[in-house]
TORPA-526284 format. One record per residue (C-alpha): residue number from 0; residue in one letter; x, y, z. Coordinates in steps of 0.2 Angstrom, whole numbers. Example, Ala and Ser with C-alpha at 12.3 -4.5 7.8 and 13.67 -1.06 7.14 Angstrom:
<pts>
PT   n res  east north    up
PT   0   a    62   -22    39
PT   1   s    68    -5    36
</pts>
This chain:
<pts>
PT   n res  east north    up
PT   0   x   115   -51  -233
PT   1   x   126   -62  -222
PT   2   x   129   -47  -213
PT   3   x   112   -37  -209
PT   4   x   108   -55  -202
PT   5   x   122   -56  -190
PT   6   x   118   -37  -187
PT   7   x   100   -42  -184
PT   8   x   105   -55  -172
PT   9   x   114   -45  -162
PT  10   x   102   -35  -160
PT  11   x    88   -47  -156
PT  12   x   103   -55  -141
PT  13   x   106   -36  -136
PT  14   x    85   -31  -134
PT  15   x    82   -50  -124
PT  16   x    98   -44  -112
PT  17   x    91   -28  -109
PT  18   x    74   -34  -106
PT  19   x    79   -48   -93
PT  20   x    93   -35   -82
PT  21   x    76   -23   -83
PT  22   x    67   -40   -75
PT  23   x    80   -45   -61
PT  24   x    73   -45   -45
PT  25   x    88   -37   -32
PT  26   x    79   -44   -18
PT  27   x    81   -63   -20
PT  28   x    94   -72    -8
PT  29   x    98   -70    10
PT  30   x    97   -54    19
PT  31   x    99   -50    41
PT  32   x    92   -35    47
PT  33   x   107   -23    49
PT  34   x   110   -19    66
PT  35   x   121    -3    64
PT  36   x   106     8    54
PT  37   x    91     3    63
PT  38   x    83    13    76
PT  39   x    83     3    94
PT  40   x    63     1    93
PT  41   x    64    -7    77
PT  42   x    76   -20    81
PT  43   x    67   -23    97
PT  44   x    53   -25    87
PT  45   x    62   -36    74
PT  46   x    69   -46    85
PT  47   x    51   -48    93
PT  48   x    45   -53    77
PT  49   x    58   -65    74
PT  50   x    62   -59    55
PT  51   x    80   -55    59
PT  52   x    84   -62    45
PT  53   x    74   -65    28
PT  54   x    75   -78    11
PT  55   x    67   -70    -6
PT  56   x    65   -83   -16
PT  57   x    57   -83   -33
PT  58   x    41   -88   -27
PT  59   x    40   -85    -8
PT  60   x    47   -74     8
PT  61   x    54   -86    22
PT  62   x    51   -73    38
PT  63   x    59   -79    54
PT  64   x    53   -99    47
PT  65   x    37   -92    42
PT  66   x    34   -95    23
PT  67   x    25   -82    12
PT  68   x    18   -85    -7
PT  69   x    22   -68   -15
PT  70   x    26   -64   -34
PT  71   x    35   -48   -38
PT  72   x    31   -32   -46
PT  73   x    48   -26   -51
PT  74   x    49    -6   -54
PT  75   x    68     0   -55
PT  76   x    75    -1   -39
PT  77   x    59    -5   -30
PT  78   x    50   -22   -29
PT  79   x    34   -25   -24
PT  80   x    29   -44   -15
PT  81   x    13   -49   -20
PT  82   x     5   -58    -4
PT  83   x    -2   -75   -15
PT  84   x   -16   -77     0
PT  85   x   -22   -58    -3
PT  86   x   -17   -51    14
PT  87   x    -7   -35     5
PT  88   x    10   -34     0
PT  89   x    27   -29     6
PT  90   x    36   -16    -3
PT  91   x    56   -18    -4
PT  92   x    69    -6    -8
PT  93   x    87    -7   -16
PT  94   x    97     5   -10
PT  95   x   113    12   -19
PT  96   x   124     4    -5
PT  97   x   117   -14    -9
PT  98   x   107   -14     6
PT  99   x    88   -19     5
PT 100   x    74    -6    14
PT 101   x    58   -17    19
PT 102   x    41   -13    25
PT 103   x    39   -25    35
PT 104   x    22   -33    40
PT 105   x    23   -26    58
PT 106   x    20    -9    52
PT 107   x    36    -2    50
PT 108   x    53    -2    39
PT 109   x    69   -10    41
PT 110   x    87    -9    31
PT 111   x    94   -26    28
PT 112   x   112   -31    24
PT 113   x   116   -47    13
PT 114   x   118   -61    25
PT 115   x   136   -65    28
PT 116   x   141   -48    24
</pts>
């Protein structure tokens, strides 16, 4: 009996682990655009923008200073930032490499590199 319990256990720990890595939203932390895979235009227009760099935090998108009530819709490899104030949403992309793909608010995409890296 002691057994099937511990057995049970594990199981019940393995099913929540599997659930939350499911939930984990790649996007979160610190990402600048990365200047060696965007076309000119885009970085011209990035640049314009002043979202050069962008936060995801749990509950908001700091753009260029600029902060943005989102939630997420998290699907695999691909997250979906809820505009809180109704205005749309952003969709973001993990790519294999690590890098993040954004659709950006000025109606285009950008790749983005973790800051720093």
């Amino acid at each position: 009996m002691r057994a099937a319990a511990r057995s049970a256990a594990a199981l019940g720990l393995a099913a929540l682990l599997a659930v939350a890595a499911c939930g984990r939203n790649p996007a979160l932390g610190d990402w600048e655009v990365d200047r060696d895979d965007n076309a000119p235009g885009t970085l011209l227009a990035v640049d314009a923008a002043e979202i050069a760099t962008l936060r995801f935090t749990g509950d908001a998108i700091d753009a260029g200073g600029t902060l943005i009530a989102v939630s997420y819709e998290i699907e695999g490899d691909v997250v979906r930032a809820v505009r809180s104030d109704g205005r749309g949403e952003h969709r973001l992309e993990a790519l294999p490499d690590g890098r993040l793909r954004v659709e950006l608010p000025i109606g285009l995409a950008a790749v983005y590199r973790r800051a720093g890296s």
